[in-house]
C-alpha positions, 0 to 999 in steps of 0.5 A: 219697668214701668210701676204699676197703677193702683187702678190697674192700669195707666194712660198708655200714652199719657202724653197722647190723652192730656194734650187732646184733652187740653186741645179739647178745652181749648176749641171750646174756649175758642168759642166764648169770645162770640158768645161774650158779644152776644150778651148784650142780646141774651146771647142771640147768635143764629145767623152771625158768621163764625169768626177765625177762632171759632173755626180754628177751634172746630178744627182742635176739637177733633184733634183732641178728641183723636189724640185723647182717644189714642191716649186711653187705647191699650197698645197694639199687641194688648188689643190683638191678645184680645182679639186672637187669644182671649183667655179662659174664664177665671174665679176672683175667690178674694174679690167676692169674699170680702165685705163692701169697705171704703173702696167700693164705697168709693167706687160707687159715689164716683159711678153715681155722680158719673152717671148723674152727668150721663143722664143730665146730658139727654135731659136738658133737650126738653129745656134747651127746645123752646129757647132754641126753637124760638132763636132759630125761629124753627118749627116744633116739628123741625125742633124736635129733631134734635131729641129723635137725632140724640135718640138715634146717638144713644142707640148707636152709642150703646153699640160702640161703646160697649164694644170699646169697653170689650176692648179698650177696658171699662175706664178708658170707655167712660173717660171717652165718654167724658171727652166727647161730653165736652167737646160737645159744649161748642153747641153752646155757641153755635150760631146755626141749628144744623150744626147742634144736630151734629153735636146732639147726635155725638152727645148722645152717642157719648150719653148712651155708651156711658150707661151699660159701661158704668153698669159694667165696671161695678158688676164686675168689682162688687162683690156676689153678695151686695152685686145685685142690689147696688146694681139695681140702686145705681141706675135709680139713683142716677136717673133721678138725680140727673133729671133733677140736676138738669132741671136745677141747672135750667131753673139757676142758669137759662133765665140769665145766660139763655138755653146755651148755658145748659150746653155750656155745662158740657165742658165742666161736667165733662171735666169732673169725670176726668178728674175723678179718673184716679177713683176709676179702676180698671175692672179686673176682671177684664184686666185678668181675660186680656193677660195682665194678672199683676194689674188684676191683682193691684186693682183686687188689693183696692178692695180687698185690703192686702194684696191678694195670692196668685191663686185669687185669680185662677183659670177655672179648669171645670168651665165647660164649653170653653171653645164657644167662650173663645168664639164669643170674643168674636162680636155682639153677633154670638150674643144672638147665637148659642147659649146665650141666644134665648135670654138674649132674645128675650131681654132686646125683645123687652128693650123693644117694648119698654122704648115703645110705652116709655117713648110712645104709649106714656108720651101720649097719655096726656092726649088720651086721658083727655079722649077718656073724659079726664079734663086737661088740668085733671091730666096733668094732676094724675100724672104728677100723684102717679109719678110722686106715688111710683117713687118709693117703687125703686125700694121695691124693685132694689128688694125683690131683686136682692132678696127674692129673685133678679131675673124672677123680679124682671119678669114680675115687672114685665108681667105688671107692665103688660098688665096695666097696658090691658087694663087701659084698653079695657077702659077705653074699650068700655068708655069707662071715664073713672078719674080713679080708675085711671089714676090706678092704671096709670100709677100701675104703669109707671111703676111697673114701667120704671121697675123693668129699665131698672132691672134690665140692663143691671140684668144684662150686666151681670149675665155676660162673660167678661169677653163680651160684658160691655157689648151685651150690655151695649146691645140691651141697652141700644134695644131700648133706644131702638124701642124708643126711636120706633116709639116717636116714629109711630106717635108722629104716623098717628099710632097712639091715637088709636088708645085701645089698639096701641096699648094691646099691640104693644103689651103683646111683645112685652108679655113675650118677652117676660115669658122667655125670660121666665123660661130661660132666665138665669138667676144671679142673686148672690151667684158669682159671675163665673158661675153665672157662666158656667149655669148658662153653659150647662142649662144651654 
């Protein structure tokens, strides 16, 4: 009998996963012997043919990334367990009741630096363009494609990858993501635009699915007490040290080796993840939905310090409605329907409205301070003083979700976001041109902003049955994207010019689904998340 993983479950085809992985690491080092002779031209290499090597390695790139795909899938009969006979919820009594130790510590160090990688990979567009613009000799329309097609992959990556995270398991989901992270370094020499915009759109696929699955695997480790708050820290920490790790790395790295380095960084950012795979465990949680109670409780005894009693993870008899938990397995379409239909509604409907300011109304704002009679320089300068001030806004947010109310503290930041989106309309309704007037609305917005995508998809993490965790969260997270797709596509119609008009129309969806939230929110402060189910249940 096969020993059992501390992590709670191993390569199913250990062989499968590091033989793609080495054919991955392979294509890509394909690719240098061209970039090397481009050195003498800063590595100018659009319009030079592609050579054998780099098109044999084209060629091992997807091999690899098949057979390492293959590697982190459960095997066959695991995956139809899943889908024909999911199991009823359990209660994890040992996983909640213990204090935060060195174990989840670990985790958490681990989930960071994977999602400081994560963000990093969609931030270096803004410093990759102008270099890639000028080589290709391409218009800034035509260059920014390339973020409008990333944003398209993360929206449809969230999808995806939340729906292998439901049935390949938590791990396997994040070291795809890794995988697929360095097989896109190959953009690093690629001597044709069009082939850059494939790969964008597969690093942001592989980008946007890492996210709701990192929020996922914690949920489901931390124990009730501190879920929420670490939640919450997690995605504000991530966030900023990633813009600022893309932003590190084009300042030490573009001017020497060009924008190509900052693809380049693909492959061992990539790789780091992997090698950290022994820190990653498998949720046990999940481990538990799909049959696997001894894997469950090899994970539980990580973080637990002994190995915990069969009666740690017990089905819960006293869940009702556990016919419609059965049907739930079915798709991201019951996310929509039943119980889970009105909070579900009103969270995609904030995703929606938070892409539309972040991606459209505060994208344009330099354009229309401007208009309001605040000077180009003067602009710039309020937008730095709102940013600097909106920072300590993450303690804020991390308290009043931990302390107060998780889905109260959403709402509350929804609320504020709508807000501020009125007080611009009044002051380009009344052509008020207050240079302090204008710093107020915007450092208002940006924190209320911030404060809602810190919350939400935290929120959609812990409010999900297990059967569907990654999925909801997918799917939230994809709103957000969508918002922001719909967002740039306005901005490029000419939307946001009219100020008064597109702030008022897009505080209107927000406020909606704050109040939806406010109404059919359920709190999860501190709530174990089989509770968290069962209140859903009864209040449906």
């Amino acid at each position: 009998m096969r020993p059992i993983n501390p992590n709670g479950i191993s390569f199913h085809h250990p062989i499968a996963f590091w033989l793609g992985c080495a054919l991955i690491v392979a294509g890509v080092l394909s690719h240098w012997p061209m970039l090397a002779m481009g050195a003498h031209v800063h590595y100018h290499l659009a319009g030079m043919p592609m050579d054998a090597p780099m098109l044999i390695g084209m060629a091992l790139i997807p091999l690899g990334v098949v057979l390492a795909g293959y590697g982190v899938m459960p095997r066959l009969e695991l995956m139809r367990r899943v889908l024909q006979h999911p199991r009823d919820l359990a209660t994890f009594r040992v996983a909640d009741s213990v204090p935060l130790n060195a174990a989840h510590w670990t985790l958490v160090v681990v989930l960071i630096i994977a999602l400081v990688i994560d963000v990093m990979k969609p931030a270096t567009l803004g410093f990759v363009m102008p270099g890639m613009t000028a080589e290709y000799a391409i218009s800034k329309k035509t260059g920014g494609l390339l973020a409008f097609v990333a944003l398209i992959g993360t929206t449809v990556g969230s999808v995806i990858w939340g729906r292998i995270g439901d049935l390949f398991g938590r791990r396997a989901a994040i070291l795809l993501s890794a995988l697929m992270f360095m097989a896109t370094a190959i953009c690093g020499a690629m001597p044709s635009y069009n082939w850059n915009l494939a790969m964008c759109f597969m690093m942001g696929a592989a980008a946007g699915g890492m996210l709701p699955i990192a929020f996922t695997l914690m949920a489901e480790t931390v124990p009730a007490a501190h879920r929420g708050w670490l939640l919450v820290a997690l995605g504000g920490i991530g966030t900023s040290a990633g813009y600022l790790a893309a932003a590190g790395a084009a300042t030490l790295l573009e001017p020497t080796f060009s924008w190509r380095a900052l693809w380049l960084l693909n492959l061992p950012t990539g790789a780091v993840i992997l090698l950290l795979n022994h820190w990653i465990p498998e949720s046990p949680r999940f481990l538990s939905s799909v049959g696997l109670e001894n894997q469950a409780r090899a994970v539980l005894a990580k973080f637990t310090g002994t190995v915990p009693a069969r009666d740690a993870i017990e089905p819960e008899a006293a869940a009702p409605d556990v016919g419609d938990e059965r049907q739930a397995i079915t798709g991201a379409r019951q996310l929509l329907h039943g119980r889970y239909a009105r909070v579900s509604w009103g969270l995609v409907l904030c995703g929606i409205a938070w892409g539309l300011v972040n991606f459209g109304f505060v994208l344009w704002l330099p354009v229309n301070l401007v208009n309001l009679g605040v000077d180009a320089s003067g602009t710039s300068a309020i937008l730095a003083k709102s940013a600097v001030l909106a920072l300590p806004a993450t303690v804020v947010v991390v308290s009043l979700y931990h302390r107060w109310s998780s889905f109260g503290s959403l709402a509350l930041f929804i609320a504020l976001t709508s807000l501020a989106l009125l007080v611009f309309a009044a002051l380009g309704f009344a052509g008020v041109h207050s240079s302090a007037a204008t710093l107020a609305a915007t450092v208002a917005l940006l924190i209320s902003v911030s404060g809602v995508i810190a919350m939400l998809i935290p929120y959609a993490a812990e409010i999900y049955p297990v059967q569907l965790r990654a999925t909801g969260s997918g799917v939230i997270a994809a709103s957000s994207k969508l918002g922001g797709i719909l967002g740039a596509g306005l901005g490029v119609a000419g939307f946001f010019e009219h100020f008064v008009a597109s702030a008022l129309l897009i505080a209107v969806p927000m406020a909606i689904s704050g109040l939806m939230l406010f109404r059919d929110g359920i709190e999860t402060r501190g709530v174990k998340l089989e509770d968290i189910q069962t209140a859903i249940s009864k209040a449906a």
